[in-house]
N, C-alpha and C positions, 0 to 999 in steps of 0.2 A: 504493500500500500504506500510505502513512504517514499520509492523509486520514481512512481508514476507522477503523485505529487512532488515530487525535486525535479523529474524534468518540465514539468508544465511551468514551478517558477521561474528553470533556466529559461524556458522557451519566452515566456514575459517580460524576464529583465532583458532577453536579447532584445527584442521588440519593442517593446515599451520606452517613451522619453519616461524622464524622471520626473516633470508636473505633466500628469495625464490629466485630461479634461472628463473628466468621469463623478459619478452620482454620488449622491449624501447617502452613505450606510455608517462610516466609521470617523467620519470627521472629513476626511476627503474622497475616498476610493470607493465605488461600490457600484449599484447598477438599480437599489430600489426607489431610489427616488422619495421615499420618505421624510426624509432628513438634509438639514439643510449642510451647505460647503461652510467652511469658516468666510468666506469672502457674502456669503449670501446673509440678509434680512428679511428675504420672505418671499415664498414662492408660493406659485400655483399651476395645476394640473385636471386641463381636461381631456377625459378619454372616451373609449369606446370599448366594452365587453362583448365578445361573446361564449354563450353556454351552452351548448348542446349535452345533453345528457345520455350516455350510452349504456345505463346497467346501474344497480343498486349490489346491496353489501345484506345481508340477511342479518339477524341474532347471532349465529354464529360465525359470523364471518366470512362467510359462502358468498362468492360472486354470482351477480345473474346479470346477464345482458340484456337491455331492453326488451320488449316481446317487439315480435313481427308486427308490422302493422302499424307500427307508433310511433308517434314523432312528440318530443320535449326539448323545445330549443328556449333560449334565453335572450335578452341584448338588454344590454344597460346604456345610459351614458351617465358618466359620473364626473365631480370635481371635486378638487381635494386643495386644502390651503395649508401651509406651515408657516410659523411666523414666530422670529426670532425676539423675546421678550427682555432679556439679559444676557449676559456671557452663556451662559449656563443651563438658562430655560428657555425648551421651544414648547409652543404650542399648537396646534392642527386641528384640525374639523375636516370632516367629507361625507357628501350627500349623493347618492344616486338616486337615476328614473331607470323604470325596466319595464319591457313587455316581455310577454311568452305567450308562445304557441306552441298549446298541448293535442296530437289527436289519438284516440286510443278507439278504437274497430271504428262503427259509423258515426261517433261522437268524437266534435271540435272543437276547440274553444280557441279564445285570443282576448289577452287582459294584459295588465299588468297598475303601474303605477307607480305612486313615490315611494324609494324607501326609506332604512333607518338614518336619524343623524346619529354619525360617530364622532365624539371628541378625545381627543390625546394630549399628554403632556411627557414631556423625556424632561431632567433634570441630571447633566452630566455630572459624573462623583467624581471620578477620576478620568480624565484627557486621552485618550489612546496616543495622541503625540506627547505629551507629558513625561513617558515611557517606553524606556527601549527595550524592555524583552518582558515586560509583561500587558496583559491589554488594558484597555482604556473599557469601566462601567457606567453605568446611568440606570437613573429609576425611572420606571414608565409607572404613568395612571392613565387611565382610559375612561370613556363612558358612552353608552351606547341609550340614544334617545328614541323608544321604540313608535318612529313615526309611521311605518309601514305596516302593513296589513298581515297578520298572521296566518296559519293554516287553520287556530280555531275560530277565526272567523271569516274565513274563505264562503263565497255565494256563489262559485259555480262546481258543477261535480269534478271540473278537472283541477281544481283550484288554481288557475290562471291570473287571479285577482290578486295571490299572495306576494308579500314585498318586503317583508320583514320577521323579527324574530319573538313578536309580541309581547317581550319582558324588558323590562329596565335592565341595565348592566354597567355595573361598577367593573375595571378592569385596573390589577398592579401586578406588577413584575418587575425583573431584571433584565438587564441589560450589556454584554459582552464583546468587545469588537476591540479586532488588531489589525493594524495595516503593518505591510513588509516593502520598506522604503517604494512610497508612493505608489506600487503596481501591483500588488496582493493583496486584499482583504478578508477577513473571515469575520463570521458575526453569528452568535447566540444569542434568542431572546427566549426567554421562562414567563408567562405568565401564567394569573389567574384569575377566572372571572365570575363574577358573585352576582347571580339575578335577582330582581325583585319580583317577590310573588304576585302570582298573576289570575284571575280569575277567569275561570273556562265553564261559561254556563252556571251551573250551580256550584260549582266545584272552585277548590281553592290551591292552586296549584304553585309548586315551589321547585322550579327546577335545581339540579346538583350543582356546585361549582363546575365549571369548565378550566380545564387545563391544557392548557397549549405550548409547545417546544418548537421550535423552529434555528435552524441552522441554516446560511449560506456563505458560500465563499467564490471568489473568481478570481481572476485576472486583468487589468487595464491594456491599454494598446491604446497606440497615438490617433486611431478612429474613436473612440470609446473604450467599451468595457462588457463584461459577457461574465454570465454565471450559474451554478445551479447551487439547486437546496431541498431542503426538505421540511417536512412540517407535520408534528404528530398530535392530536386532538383528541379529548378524552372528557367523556362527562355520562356520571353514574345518574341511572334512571331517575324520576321527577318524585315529586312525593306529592301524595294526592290524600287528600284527610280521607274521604270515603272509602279507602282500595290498601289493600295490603301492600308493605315497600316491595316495591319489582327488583329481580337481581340481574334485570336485561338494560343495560346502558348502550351508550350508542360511543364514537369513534371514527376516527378518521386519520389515513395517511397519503398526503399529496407529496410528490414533488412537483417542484420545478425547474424550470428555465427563463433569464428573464436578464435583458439588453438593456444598455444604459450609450445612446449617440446624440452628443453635443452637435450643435451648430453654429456654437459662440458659448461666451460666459455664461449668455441670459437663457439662454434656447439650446431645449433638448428633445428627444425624443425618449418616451420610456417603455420599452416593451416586456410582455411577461406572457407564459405559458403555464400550466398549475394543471394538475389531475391528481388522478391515485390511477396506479394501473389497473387493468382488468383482472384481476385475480385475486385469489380469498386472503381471507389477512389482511387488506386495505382499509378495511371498513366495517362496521358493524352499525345497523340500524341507519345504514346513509343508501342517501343517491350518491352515483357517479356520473361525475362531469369533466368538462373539460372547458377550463376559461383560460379564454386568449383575450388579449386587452394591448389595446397602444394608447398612448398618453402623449399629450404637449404640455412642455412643462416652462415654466417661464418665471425668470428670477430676479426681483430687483436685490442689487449690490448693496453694501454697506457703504457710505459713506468714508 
């Protein structure tokens, strides 16, 4: 494992100048677009999703590929803002719209609408330039404003109308990231996310914390920058006052792939790819999809 990684560095530093014009993941290097460069005070990004969904993940883990006959596609358009508060604190929001076209035997549907507002905040602890041989941390909070429509309150049978995840969400974690003289980066983030209870009909429902792991790493080049990663997602069944606790939780493992091309300081492009593959162990009590998204991303300077 450690070969293939040490040629891919040599292959980066051959290639690579030494200030790449590459994405906010670690303070300067990266491809997610998230996070702002030290030269930036505030950016913004708008894109275009799309979701086709190709199969679901059962209880136990078991893949199934969509049935014949059916078609579940998605498109979003979203925008996303970060915006540099102090040295130290950034803050973010992002809002999407989304349609979907569901058709399953002689039943069709086509719906969609606004989704959740999501808000962020990072608070750098330690600098990853600060540091030469270990990384740079930050704490993340999060919060999730459930302005879109649920699945328990969906009004058509294909639930085509659904936009959102029906719960409030408080979100904290950590945060991990090392660059290797300006053309490598790698980045871990840990969180966890704590819903607020939500009422389904008569019922009073509490979903489990959510747990989420995500790692990616890549490489710069004098075009840009290119990377993959991974993302593992974990939350234990809901608790429902009327109903016995369930020991059936749900789950999820995506990777991705996802591009980071500048066209100046200000002007980027942000591309990303994300699924789980078709096979058992990906997923549990999930659909399978696959989102493809490009982004314009646009930055005014600091002063």
């Amino acid at each position: 494992m450690s070969r293939p990684l040490g040629l891919a560095f040599l292959l980066a530093a051959t290639l690579a100048p030494r200030i790449a014009e590459a994405g906010a993941c670690c303070g300067e290097v990266s491809t997610l677009g998230d996070r702002l460069l030290s030269s930036e005070a505030l950016a913004t990004s708008l894109g275009l999703a799309f979701k086709p969904r190709f199969g679901s993940f059962d209880a136990d883990g078991g893949f199934h590929g969509i049935p014949a006959g059916s078609t579940d596609v998605g498109a979003s358009i979203f925008v996303d803002a970060v915006a540099r508060v102090t040295q130290r604190l950034e803050v973010g929001a992002s809002l999407d719209g989304s349609i979907n076209v569901r058709e399953s035997g002689s039943v069709s549907a086509v719906g969609g609408g606004v989704g959740d507002v999501r808000a962020r905040a990072r608070v750098t602890i330690v600098d990853s330039a600060d540091t030469r041989y270990w990384p740079g941390f930050s704490a993340l909070v999060g919060a999730v404003v459930p302005t879109g429509v649920p699945a328990s309150r969906a009004t058509d049978d294909l639930a085509v109308d659904v936009t959102g995840q029906g719960a409030g969400e408080v979100v904290v974690g950590v945060s991990a990231d090392k660059l290797w003289e300006e053309i490598f980066f790698a980045r871990v983030d840990a969180t966890a996310g704590f819903f607020v209870p939500e009422s389904i009909g008569a019922e009073r429902v509490l979903r489990a914390p959510r747990l989420t792991v995500t790692a990616a790493l890549g490489p710069s080049f004098a075009w840009g920058s290119i990377g993959a990663g991974v993302s593992h997602e974990a939350e234990a069944a809901p608790l429902i006052e009327s109903a016995e606790p369930s020991e059936v939780g749900r789950s999820k493992t995506d990777l991705a792939l996802f591009g980071w091309f500048p066209v100046n300081r200000r002007l980027a492009f942000v591309a990303r790819l994300r699924g789980p593959l078709p096979a058992d162990g990906f997923g549990a009590q999930e659909t399978a999809e696959v989102s493809a998204s490009l982004a314009v991303r646009l930055a005014l300077l600091e002063k």
